[in-house]
N, C-alpha and C positions, 0 to 999 in steps of 0.2 A: 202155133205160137213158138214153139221149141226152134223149128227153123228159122222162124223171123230172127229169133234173139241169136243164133247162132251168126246171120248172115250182117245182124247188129254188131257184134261183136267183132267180126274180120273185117267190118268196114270203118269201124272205132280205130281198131287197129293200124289200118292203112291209113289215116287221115291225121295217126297222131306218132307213126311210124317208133311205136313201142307195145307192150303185151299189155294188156287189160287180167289182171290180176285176181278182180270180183268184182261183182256188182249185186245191185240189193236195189229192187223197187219201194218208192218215194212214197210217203202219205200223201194223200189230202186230191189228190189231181183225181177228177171225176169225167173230164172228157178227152182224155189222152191218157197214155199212161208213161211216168218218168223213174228215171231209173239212176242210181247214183253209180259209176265204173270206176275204182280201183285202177290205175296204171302207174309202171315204175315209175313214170314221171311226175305222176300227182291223178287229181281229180279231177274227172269232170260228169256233165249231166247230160244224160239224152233222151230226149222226151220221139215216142214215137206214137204217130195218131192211127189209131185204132181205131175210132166212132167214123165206123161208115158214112152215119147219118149225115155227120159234121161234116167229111170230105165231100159228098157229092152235093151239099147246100155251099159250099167255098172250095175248089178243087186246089186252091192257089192259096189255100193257110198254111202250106209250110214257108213258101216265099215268102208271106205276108211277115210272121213272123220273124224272116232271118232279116227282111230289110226293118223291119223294128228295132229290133238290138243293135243292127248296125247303126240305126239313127239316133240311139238313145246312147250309143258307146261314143256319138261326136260331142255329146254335153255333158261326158262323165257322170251320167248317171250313176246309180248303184242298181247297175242291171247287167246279169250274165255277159259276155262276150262271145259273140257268135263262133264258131270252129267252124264248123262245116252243116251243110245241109242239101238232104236228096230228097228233093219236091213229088218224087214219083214212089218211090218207096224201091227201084229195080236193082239196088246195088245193096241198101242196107235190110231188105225183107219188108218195110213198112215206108211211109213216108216219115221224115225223120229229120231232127234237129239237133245237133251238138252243138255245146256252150260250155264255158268256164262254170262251175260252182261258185256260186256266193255264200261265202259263210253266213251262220245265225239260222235262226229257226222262228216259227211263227209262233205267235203270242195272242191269245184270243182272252188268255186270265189276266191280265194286268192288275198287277199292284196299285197301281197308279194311275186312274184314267186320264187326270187332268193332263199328265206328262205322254201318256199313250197316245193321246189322241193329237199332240202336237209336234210329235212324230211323225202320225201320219199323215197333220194336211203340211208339214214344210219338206216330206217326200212329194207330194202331190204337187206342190208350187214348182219343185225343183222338175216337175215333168213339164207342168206349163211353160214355164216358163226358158225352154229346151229350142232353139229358134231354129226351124225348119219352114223355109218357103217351098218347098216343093214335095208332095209323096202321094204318091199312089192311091191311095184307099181314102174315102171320105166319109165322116159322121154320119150313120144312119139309125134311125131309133128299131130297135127290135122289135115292136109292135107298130104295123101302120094305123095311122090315125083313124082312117076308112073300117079297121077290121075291128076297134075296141068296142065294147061295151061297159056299163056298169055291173061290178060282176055280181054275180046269182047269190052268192054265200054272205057275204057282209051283211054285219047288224046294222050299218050306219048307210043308208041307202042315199038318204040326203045327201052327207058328206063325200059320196062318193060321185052323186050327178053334181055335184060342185066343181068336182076334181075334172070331168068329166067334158064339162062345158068349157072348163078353163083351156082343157086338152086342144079345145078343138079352136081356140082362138089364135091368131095368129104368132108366127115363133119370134119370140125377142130379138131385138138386135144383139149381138153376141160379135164378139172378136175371136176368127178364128186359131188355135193353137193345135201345137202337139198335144193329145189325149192319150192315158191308155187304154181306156174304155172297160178297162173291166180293174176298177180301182178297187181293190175293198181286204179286210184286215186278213185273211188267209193268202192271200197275194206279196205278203208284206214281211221281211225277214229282219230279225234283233237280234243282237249282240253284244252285250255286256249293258243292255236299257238303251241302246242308239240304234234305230233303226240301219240296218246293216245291207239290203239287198229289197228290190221291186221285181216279179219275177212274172210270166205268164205273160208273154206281151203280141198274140196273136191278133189282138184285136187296135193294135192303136192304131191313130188313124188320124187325118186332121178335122179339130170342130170346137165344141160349146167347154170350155173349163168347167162349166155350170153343169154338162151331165156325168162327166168323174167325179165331181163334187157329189149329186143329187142319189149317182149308184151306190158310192160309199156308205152314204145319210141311210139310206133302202137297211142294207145288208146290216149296220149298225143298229139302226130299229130294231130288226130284227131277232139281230142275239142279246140285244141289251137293253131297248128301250129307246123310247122316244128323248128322253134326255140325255144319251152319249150322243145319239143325231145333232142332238143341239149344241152340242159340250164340242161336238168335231169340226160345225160348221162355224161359231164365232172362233173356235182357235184357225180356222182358217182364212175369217175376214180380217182378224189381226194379224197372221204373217202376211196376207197379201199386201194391207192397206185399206185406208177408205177408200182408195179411187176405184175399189174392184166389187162392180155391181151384180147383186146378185138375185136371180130371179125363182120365184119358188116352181115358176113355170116346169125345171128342171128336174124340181122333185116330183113331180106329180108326171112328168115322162116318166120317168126311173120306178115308179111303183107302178102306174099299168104295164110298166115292161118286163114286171116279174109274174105277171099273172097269166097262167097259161092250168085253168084252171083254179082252184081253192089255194091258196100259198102253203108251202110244205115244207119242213126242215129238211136247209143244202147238207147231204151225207156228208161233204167234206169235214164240215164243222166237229164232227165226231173223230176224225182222226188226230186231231190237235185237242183234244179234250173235254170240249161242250158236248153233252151225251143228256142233259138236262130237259131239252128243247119238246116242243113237241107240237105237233099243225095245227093244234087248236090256238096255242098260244102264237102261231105265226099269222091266224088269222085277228086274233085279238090286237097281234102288235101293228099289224099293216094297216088294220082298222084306224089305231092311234097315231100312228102317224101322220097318214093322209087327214086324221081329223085335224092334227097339230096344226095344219094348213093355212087351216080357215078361220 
């Protein structure tokens, strides 16, 4: 690892053609690991992927990601700005991605939720709504439909062969968009109470608004209950509009898609301050959720 970073660091160097001063690995990233560098000229971030697992199931998630930023920096998003990136890992020790730093930092305590949460769905419209006719990678649900069950552990068995059946009915008519596919509040950077930076964008891809929408809902549940779900999703039907139909189809992909297993609290969540959590209550709140449903 000591080489990696070393061969990280001379290849920082040459891509930004100044010295890298220090650097200090990042909270919160659980399947890569990012790192902040110090240089005379300023900052920036470099995330290098480390999870085997992850490269050899997507060999082409560093690409994936550099041409994401690159498509999210045509709509001005508030997303890093690509510098450089080695898909192979042969020049900088790992496979690797350099970006601008976004100032602000992640906020999972909010003061505020009514204003937190309306943050986060007019960052999310500003993704949708980002016009890209053409890319590469398209919308796939992490769980095939073929391979789910109802799972073993829930109290609410009914509610779950509801969910279940609904899964296997045909997928809604949907318009497709820019996604980033893994939308949810640790992804999400504030600064001074205004959402400041959207970060993590390996997975975007083109598809259904309705499953950025639906993964958010999930992850929300989650740390907080079935009513910020709800609290996230009408502050989202009002920045959209009436005219933006919403199917709950979406949410019921998005919670079989967390289940690989009994549901368990995300580690990351602890690094930003929620340390409260615990897998019984993740299986309580998934429960309620998916029950909200119906």
């Amino acid at each position: 690892m000591k080489n990696a970073l070393e061969k990280a660091k001379r290849w920082v160097e040459e891509e930004l053609g100044t010295a890298v001063v220090s650097m200090r690995q990042l909270p919160g990233s659980t399947s890569s690991t990012l790192y902040e560098m110090t240089t005379i000229k300023g900052v920036v971030v470099l995330r290098q992927l480390d999870n085997q697992e992850w490269l050899l199931e997507e060999p082409d998630v560093v690409r994936h990601e550099a041409m994401s930023l690159q498509k999210a920096s045509t709509g001005r998003l508030l997303a890093p700005s690509l510098i450089a990136f080695d898909e192979t890992g042969e020049i900088s020790g790992l496979p690797s991605i350099l970006m601008t730093k976004v100032e602000g930092s992640v906020e999972l305590q909010p003061a505020d939720f009514e204003k937190w949460v309306e943050g986060l769905a007019t960052a999310l419209i500003g993704i949708h709504g980002l016009a890209v006719a053409h890319f590469p990678w398209q919308y796939a649900s992490y769980t095939s439909r073929d391979e789910v069950e109802v799972p073993k552990w829930t109290k609410k068995q009914a509610v779950w062969q509801a969910a279940f059946d609904q899964l296997q009915s045909p997928v809604p008519d949907f318009k497709e968009t820019f996604i980033h596919r893994d939308f949810h509040p640790a992804n999400i950077l504030w600064l001074n109470g205004e959402v400041s930076g959207i970060v993590d964008w390996p997975n975007a891809c083109l598809g259904p608004a309705g499953i950025d929408i639906g993964h958010c809902r999930v992850n929300l549940a989650l740390l907080y209950g079935v009513e910020v779900a709800d609290l996230f999703l009408r502050a989202y039907k009002k920045a959209a509009g009436t005219s933006f139909p919403y199917d709950s189809y979406w949410d019921i992909v998005s919670a079989f898609d967390f289940l690989d297993g009994p549901p368990t609290v995300y580690p990351g969540w602890a690094s930003f301050g929620v340390t409260d959590l615990t897998d019984a209550m993740m299986e309580e709140r998934l429960d309620a959720f998916v029950g909200s449903l119906f």
